[in-house]
C-alpha positions in Angstrom: 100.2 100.8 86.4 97.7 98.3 86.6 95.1 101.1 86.4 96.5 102.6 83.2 97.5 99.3 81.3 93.3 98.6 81.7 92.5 102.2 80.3 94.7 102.6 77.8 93.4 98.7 76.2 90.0 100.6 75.9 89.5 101.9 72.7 89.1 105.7 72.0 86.3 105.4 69.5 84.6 102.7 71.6 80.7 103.7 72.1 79.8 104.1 75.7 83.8 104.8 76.4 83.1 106.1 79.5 80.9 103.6 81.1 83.7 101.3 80.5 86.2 103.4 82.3 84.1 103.0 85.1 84.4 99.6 85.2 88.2 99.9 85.2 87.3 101.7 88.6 85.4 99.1 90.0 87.3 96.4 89.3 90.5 98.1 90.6 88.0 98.1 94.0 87.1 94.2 93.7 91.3 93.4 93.4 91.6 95.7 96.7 88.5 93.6 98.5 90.1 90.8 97.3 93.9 91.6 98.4 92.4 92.4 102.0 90.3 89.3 102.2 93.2 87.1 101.0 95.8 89.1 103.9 93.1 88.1 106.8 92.1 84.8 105.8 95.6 83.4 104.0 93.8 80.7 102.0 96.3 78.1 100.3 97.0 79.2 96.7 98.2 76.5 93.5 98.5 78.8 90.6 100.2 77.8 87.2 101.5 80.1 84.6 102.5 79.2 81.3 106.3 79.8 80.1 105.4 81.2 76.8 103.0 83.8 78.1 105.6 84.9 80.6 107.9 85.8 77.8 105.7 87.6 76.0 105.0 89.5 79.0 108.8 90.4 79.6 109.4 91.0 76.0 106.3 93.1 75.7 105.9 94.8 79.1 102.8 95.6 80.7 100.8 97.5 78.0 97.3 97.6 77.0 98.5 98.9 73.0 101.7 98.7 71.7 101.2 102.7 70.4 103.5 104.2 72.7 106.3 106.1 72.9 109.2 103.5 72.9 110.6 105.4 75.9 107.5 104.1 77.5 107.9 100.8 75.5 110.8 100.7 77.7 109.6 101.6 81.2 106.4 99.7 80.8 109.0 96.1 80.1 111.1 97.2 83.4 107.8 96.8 85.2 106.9 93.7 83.6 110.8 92.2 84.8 110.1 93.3 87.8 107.2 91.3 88.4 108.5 88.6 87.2 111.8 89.0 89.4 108.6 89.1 92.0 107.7 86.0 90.9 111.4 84.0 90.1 111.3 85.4 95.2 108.3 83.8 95.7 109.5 80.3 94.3 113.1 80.6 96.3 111.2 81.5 99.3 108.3 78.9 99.1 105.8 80.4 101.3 103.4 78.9 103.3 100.2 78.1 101.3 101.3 79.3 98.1 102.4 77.2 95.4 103.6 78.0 91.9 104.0 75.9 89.0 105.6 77.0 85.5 104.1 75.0 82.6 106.2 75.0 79.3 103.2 74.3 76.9 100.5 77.1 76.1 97.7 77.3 78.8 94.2 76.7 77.8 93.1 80.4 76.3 90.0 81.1 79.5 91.5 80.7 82.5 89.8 79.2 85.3 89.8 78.7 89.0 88.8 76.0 91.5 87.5 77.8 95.1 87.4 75.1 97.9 85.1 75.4 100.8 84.2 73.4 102.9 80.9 72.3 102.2 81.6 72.3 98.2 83.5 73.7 95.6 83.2 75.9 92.8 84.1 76.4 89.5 84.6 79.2 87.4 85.7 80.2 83.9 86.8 83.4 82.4 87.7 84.5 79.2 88.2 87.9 80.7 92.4 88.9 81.6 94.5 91.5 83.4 98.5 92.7 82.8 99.7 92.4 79.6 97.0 93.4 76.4 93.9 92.7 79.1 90.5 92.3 78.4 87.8 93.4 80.3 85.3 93.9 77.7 84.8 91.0 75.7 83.3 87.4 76.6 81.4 85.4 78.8 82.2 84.2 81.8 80.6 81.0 84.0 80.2 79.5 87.1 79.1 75.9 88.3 79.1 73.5 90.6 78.4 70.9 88.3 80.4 67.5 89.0 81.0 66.7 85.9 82.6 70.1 84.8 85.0 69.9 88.6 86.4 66.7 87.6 87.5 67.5 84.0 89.3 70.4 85.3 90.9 68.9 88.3 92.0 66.4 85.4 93.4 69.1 83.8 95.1 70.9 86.9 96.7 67.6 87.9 98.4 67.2 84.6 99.8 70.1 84.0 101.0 70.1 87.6 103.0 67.0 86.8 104.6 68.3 84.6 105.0 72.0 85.8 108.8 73.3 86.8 108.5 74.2 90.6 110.5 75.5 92.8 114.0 76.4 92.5 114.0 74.9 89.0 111.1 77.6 88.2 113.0 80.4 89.8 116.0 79.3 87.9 114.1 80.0 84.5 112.9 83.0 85.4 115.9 84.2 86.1 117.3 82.7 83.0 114.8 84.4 81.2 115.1 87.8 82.6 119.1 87.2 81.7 118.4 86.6 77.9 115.9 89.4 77.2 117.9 92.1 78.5 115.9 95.0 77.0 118.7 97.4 74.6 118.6 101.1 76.3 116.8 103.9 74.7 119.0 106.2 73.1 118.1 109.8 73.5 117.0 111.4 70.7 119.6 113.5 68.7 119.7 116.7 69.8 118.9 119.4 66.1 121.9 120.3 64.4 123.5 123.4 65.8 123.8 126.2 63.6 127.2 127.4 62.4 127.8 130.8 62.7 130.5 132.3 59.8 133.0 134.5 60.8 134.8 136.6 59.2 
């Protein structure tokens, strides 16, 4: 789904359309490098979402336009509840090396991440964004070492932490979430009027 959510946010009158599709390709290759590495090496993992986002996310479902079918509409949210369902597991279960916070203000619009290694760390910032309306298209990306830029953003990361929901508090809205945006069912569409035959 991931795959088709990143096609379907490229436009169809975009110049060089296909060149871009092949970069859906290879990043869907990078994620699969990256899932492998992180199952041998099982480096520890802080990762903060923001509340608002994650709403939008259920309410909208994991679409690259909204110009679908609202039969799709509907299949593409069931996936998006899903994950967060996948999400509301993890923080009940608390595993080893992974820890997820839920922050109820909006997120700083680039994300970043902080790698740790053991002879330094890096820093790097991304404008770019997967799931929900993604972009892979559009912005400029950086990464530093610089001192300076580390210790703002550890700044940052330790204040939202603070005040981040964790743990069964998290998973509890989640849940809570999922619970007040059931999505309505589709109704089927009406079936054409049959015709009425006259007798006689």
């Amino acid at each position: 789904m991931l795959e088709t959510t990143l096609r379907e946010s490229i436009p169809e009158d975009l110049e060089n359309r296909d060149r871009a599709l092949d970069d859906v390709a290879r990043i869907l290759n990078v994620l699969r490098e990256r899932k492998i590495s992180y199952r041998q090496r099982r480096p520890s993992i802080v990762n903060m979402m923001s509340a608002l986002e994650m709403e939008r996310f259920v309410r909208s479902g994991m679409v690259g336009h909204y110009n679908l079918p609202e039969a799709e509409l509907h299949e593409r949210r069931m996936i998006a509840r899903a994950e967060i369902g996948h999400f509301a597991k993890l923080l009940e279960n608390e595993p080893i090396g992974i820890q997820i916070g839920i922050v109820a203000e909006t997120l700083p619009q680039s994300g970043f991440q902080i790698f740790r290694q053991p002879e330094r760390e890096i820093l790097t910032v991304s404008p770019f964004r997967l799931g929900e309306h993604p972009n892979i298209r559009v912005g400029v990306a950086m990464v530093t070492s610089a001192p300076e830029a580390l210790a703002l953003h550890h700044k940052v990361v330790d204040e939202m932490w603070k005040g981040a929901m964790k743990g069964s508090n998290a998973s509890r809205f989640l849940r809570d979430l999922l619970e007040r945006t059931q999505p309505r069912p589709v109704l089927a569409e009406a079936s054409a009027p049959t015709a009425l035959r006259r007798t006689r």
